[in-house]
N, CA, C and O of each residue as an XYZ file, in Angstrom:
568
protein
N     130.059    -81.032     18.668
C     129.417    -81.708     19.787
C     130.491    -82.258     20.712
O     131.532    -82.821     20.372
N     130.147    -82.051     21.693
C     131.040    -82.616     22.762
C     131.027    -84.432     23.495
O     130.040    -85.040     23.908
N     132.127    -84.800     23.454
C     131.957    -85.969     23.932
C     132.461    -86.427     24.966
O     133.639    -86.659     25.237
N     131.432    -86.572     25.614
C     131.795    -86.408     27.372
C     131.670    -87.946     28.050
O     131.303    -88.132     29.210
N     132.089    -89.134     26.999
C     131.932    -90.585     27.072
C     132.695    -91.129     28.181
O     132.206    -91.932     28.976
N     134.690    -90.416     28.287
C     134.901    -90.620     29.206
C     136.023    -89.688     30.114
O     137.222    -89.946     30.214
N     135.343    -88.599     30.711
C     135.532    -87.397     31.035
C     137.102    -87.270     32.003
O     137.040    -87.513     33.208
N     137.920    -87.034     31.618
C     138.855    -86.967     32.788
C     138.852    -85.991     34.233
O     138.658    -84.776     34.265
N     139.057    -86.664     35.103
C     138.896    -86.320     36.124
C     139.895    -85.247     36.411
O     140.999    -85.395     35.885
N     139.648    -83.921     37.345
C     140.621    -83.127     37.758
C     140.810    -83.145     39.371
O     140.212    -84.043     39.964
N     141.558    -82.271     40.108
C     141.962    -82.306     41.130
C     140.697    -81.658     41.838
O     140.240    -81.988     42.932
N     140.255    -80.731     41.041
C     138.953    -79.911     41.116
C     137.702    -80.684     41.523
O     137.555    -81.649     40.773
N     136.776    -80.596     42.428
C     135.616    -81.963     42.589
C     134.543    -81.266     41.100
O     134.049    -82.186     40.448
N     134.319    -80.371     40.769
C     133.048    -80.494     40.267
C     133.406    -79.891     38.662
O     132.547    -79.288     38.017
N     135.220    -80.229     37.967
C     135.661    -79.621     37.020
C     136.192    -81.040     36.505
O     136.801    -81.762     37.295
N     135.949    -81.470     35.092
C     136.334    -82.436     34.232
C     136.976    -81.659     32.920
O     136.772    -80.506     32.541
N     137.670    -82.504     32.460
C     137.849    -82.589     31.270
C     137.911    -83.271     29.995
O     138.418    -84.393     29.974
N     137.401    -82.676     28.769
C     136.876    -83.357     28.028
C     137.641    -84.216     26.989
O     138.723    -84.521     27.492
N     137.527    -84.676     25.869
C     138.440    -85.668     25.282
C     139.454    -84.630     24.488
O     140.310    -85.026     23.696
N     139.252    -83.389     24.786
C     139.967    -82.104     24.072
C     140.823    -81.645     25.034
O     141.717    -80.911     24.612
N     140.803    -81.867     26.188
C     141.359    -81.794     27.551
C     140.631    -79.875     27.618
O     141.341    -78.874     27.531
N     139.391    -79.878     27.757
C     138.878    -78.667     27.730
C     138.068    -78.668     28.950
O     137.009    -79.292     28.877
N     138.380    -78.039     30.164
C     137.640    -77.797     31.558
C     136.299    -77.494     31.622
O     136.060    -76.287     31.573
N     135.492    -78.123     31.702
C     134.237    -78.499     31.894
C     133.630    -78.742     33.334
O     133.949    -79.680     34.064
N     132.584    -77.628     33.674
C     132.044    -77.855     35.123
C     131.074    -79.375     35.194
O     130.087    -79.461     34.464
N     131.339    -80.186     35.848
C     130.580    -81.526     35.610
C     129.289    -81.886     36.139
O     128.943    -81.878     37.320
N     128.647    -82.190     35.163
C     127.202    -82.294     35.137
C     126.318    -81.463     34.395
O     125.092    -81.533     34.473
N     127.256    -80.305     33.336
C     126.992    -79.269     32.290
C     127.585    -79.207     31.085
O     128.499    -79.999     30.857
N     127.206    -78.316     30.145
C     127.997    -78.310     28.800
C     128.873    -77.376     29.277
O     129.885    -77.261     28.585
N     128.793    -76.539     30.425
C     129.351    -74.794     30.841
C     130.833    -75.361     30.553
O     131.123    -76.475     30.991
N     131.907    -74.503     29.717
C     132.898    -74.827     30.025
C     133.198    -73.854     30.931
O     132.339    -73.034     31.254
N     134.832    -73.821     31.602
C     135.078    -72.674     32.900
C     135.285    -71.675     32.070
O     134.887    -70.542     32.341
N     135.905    -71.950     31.001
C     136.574    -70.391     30.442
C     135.144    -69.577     29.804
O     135.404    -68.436     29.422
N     133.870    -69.943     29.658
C     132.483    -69.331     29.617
C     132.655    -68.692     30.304
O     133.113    -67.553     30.207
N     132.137    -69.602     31.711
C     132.031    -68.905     33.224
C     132.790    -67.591     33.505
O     132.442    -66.495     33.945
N     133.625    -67.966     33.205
C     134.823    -67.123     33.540
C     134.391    -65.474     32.641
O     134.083    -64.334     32.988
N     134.549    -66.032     31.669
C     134.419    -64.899     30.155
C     133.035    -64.038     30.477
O     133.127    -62.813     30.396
N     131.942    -64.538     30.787
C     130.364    -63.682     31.654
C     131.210    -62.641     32.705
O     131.170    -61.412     32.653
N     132.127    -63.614     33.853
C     132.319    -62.922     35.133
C     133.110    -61.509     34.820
O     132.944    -60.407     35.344
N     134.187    -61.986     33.609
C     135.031    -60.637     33.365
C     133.953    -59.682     32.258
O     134.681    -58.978     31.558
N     133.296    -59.587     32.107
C     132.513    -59.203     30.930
C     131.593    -58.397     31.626
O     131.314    -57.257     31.255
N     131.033    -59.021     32.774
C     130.137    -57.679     33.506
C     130.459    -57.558     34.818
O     129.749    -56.771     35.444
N     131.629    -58.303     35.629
C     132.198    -57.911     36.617
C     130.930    -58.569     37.654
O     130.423    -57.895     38.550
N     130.664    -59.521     37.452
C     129.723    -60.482     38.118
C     130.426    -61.032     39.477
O     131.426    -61.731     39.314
N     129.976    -60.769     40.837
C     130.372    -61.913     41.720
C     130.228    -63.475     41.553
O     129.818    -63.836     40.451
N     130.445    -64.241     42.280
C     130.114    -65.454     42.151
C     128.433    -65.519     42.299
O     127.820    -66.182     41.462
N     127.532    -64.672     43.608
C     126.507    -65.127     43.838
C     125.747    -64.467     42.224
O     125.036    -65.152     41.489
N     126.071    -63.221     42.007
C     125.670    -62.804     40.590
C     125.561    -63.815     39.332
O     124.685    -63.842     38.468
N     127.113    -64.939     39.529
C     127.075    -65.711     38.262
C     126.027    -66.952     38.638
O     125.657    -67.819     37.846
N     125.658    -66.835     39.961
C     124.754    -68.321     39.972
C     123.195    -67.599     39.975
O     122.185    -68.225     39.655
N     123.198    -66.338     40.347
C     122.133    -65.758     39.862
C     121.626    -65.780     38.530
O     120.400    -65.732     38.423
N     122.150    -65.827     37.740
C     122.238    -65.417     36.068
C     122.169    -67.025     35.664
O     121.579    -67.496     34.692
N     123.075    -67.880     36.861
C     123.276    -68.848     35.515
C     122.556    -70.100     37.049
O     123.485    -70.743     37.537
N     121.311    -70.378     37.637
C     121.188    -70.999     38.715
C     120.827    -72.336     38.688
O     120.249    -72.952     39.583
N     121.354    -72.925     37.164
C     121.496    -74.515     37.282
C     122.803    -74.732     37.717
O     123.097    -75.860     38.112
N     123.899    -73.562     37.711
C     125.210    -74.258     38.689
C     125.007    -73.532     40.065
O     124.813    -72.428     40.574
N     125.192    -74.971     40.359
C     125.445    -74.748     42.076
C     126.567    -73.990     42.272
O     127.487    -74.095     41.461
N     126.698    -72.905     43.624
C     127.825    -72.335     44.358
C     129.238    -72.913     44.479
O     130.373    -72.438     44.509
N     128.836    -73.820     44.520
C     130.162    -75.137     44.433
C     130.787    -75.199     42.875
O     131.716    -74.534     42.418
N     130.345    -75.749     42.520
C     130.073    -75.262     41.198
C     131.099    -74.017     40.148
O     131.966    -74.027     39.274
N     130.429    -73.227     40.813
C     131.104    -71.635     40.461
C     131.817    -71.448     40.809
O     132.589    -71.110     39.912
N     132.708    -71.363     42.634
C     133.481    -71.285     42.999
C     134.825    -72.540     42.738
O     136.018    -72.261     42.864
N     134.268    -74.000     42.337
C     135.260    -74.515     41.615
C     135.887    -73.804     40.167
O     136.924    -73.150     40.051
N     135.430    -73.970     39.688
C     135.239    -73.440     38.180
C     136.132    -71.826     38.615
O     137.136    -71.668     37.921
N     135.951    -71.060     39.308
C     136.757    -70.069     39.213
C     138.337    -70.566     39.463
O     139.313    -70.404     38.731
N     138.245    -71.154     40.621
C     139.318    -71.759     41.286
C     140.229    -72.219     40.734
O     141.357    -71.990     41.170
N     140.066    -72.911     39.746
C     140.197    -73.713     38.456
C     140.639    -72.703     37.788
O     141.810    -72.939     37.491
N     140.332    -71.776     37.430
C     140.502    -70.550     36.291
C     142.423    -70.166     37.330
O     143.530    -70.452     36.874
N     142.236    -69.727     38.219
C     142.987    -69.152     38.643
C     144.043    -69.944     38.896
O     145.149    -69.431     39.066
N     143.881    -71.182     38.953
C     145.283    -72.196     38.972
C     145.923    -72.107     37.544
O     147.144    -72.211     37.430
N     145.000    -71.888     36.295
C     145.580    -72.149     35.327
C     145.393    -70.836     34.284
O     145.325    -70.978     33.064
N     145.319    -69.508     34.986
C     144.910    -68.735     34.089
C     145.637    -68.373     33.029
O     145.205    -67.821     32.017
N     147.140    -68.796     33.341
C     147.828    -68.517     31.583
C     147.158    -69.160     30.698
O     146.736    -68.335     29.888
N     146.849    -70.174     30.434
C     146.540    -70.549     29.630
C     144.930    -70.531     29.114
O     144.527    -70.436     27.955
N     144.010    -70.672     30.575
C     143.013    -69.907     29.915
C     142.575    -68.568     29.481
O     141.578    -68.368     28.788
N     143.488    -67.538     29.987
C     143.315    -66.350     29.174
C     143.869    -66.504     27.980
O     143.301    -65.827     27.123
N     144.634    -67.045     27.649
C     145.332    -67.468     26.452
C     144.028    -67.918     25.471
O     144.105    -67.551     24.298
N     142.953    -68.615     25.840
C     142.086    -69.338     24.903
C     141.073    -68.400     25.058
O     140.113    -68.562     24.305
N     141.005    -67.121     26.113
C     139.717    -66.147     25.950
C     140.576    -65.379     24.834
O     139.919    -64.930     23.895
N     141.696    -65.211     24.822
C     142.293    -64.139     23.828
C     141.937    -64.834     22.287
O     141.348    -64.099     21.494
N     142.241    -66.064     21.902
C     142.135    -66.687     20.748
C     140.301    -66.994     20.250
O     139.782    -66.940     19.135
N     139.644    -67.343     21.736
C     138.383    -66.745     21.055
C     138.334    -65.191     20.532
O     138.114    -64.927     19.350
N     138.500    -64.464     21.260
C     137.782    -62.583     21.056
C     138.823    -62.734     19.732
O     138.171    -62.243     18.811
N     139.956    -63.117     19.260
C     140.222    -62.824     17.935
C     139.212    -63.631     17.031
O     138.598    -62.837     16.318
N     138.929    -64.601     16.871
C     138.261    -65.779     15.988
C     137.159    -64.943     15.997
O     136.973    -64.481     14.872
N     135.975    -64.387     17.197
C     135.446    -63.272     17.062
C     135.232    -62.551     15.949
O     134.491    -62.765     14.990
N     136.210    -61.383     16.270
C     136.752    -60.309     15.619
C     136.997    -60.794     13.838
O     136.718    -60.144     12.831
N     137.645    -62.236     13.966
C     138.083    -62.216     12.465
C     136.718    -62.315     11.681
O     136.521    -61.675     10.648
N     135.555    -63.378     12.388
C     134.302    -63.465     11.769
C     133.702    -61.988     11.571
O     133.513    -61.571     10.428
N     133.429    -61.271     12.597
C     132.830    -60.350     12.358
C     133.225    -59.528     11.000
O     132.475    -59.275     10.057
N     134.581    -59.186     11.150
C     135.336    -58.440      9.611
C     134.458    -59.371      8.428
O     133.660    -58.827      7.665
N     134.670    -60.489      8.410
C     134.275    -61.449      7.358
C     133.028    -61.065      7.016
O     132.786    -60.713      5.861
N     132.296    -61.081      7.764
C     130.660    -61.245      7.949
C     130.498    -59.913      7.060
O     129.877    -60.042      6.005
N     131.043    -58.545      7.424
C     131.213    -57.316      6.881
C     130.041    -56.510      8.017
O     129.855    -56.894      9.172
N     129.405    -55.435      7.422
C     128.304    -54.642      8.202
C     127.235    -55.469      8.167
O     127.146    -56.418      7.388
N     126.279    -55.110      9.104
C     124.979    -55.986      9.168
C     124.181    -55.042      8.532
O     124.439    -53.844      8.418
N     122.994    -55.756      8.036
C     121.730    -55.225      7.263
C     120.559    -54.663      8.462
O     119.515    -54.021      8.352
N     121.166    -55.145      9.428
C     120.537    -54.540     10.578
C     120.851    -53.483     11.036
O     119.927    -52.952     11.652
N     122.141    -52.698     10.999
C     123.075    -51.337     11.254
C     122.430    -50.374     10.686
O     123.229    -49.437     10.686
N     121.444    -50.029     10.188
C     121.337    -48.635      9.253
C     120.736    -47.878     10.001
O     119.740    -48.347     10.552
N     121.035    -46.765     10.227
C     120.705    -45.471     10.494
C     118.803    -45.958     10.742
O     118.246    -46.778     10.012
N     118.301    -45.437     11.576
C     116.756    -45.836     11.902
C     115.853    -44.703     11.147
O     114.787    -44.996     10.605
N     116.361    -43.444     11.165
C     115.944    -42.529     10.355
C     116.017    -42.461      8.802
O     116.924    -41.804      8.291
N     115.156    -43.071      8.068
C     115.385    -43.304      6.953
C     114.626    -42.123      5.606
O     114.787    -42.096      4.386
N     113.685    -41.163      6.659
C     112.874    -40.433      6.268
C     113.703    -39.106      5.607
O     114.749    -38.941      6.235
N     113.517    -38.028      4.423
C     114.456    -37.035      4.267
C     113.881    -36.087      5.440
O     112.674    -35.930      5.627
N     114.459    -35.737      5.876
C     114.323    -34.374      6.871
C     114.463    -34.824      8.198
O     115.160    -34.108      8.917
N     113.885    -36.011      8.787
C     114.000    -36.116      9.876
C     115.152    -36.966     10.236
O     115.572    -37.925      9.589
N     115.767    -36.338     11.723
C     116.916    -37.046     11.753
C     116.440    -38.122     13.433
O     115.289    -38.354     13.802
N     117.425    -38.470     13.972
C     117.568    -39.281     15.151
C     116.795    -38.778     16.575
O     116.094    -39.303     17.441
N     117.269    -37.644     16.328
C     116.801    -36.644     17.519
C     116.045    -36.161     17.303
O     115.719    -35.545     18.318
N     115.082    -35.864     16.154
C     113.672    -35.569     16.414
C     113.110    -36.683     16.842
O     112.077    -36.452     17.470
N     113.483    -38.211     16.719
C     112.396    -39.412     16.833
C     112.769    -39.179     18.174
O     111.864    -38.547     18.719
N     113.746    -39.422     18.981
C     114.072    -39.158     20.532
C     112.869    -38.534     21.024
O     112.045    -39.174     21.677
N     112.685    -36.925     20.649
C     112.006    -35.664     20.641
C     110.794    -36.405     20.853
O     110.186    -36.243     21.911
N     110.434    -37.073     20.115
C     108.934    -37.176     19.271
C     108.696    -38.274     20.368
O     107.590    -37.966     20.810
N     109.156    -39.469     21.103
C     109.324    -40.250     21.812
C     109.440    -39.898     23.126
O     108.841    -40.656     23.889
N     110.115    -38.844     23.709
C     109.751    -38.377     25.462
C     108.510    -37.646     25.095
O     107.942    -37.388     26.157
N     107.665    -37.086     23.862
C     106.603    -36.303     24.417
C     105.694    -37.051     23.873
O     104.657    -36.432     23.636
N     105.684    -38.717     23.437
C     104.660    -39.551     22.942
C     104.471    -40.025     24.428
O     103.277    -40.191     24.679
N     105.437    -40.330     25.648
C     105.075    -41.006     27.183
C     104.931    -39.659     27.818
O     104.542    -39.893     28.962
N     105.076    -38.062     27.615
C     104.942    -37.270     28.486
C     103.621    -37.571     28.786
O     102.861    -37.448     27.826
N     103.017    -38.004     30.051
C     101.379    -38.138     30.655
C     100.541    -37.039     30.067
O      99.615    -37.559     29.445
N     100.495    -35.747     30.014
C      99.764    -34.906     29.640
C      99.939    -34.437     28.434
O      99.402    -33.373     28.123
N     100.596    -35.028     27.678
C     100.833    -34.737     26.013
C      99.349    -35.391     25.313
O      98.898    -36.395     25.865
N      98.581    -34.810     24.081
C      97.257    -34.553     23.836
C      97.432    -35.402     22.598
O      96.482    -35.971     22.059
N      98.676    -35.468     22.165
C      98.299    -35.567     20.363
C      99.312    -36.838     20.418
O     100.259    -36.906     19.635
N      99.069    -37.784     21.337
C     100.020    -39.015     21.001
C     100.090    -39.739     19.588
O     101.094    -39.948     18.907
N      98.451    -40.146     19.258
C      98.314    -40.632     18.148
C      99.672    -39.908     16.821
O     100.370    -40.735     16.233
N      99.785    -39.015     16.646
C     100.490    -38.068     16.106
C     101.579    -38.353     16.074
O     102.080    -38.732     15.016
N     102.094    -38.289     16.896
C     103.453    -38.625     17.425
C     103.738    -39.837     17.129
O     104.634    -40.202     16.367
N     103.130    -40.374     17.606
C     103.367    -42.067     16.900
C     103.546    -42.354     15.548
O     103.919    -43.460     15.156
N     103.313    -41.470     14.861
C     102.583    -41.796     13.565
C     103.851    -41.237     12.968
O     104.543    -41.976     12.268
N     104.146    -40.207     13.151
C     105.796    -39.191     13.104
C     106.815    -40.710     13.508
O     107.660    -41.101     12.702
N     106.621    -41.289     14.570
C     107.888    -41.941     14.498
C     108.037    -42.912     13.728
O     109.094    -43.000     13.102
N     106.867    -44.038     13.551
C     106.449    -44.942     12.636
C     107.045    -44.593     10.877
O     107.607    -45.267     10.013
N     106.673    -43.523     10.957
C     107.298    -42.900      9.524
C     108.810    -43.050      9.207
O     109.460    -43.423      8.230
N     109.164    -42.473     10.798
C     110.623    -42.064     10.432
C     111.840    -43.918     10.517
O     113.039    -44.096     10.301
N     110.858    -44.759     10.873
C     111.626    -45.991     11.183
C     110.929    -47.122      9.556
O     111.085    -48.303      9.245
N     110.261    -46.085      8.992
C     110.103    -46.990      7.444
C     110.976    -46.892      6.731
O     111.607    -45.837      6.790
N     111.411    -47.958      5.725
C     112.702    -47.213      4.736
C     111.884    -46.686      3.583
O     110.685    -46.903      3.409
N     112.550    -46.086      2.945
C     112.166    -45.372      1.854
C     111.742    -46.299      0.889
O     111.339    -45.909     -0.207
């Protein structure tokens, strides 16, 4: 939890920092290096990131970048040490129970359910029920 009791002020109007000295857009939990980490992640403009994210104001965003770019050694430095901490959990965690192959049926593979799926929405296809019933199968486990 963050404790934002008594926030230090930056040169930045709408960027604080916290008792961790961690850049914080003020009046949010958003830290910048978030902000930041969305913008490089899908190549978001600013009006895009206030689109997506429109409890920060323009001001806001464009501080918070601004901010990024005065100090980006070091906050790329802390996007790099997240995506490892990441990475190390994920290894840890191992495969998910959610990963398995969707085709669990013997004979049928991936690309018949595909198959079976453009001609369950083809409009003039007769035997949907069918089809459905084919894919339903093929997404049960054994």
């Amino acid at each position: 939890m963050m404790n934002l009791t008594n926030p230090a002020p930056t040169t930045y109007e709408q960027i604080i920092l916290d008792k961790q000295s961690v850049p914080l857009i003020e009046g949010t939990t958003m830290k910048v290096v978030e902000l930041v980490m969305a913008q490089k992640a899908h190549g978001w403009s600013p009006e895009e990131l206030h689109f997506q994210h429109p409890y920060l104001s323009m001001s806001q965003i464009h501080s918070a970048l601004a901010y990024y770019w005065e100090h980006k050694e070091v906050l790329d430095a802390d996007i790099k040490r997240r995506g490892q901490y990441a990475e190390e959990m994920r290894q840890e965690a191992g495969p998910s129970p959610n990963n398995r192959p969707l085709c669990t049926r013997p004979g049928i593979n991936c690309q018949s359910c595909f198959d079976n799926l453009q001609r369950f929405f083809h409009p003039l296809h007769q035997q949907r029920q069918i089809v459905l019933h084919k894919i339903f199968l093929c997404l049960l486990p054994l």
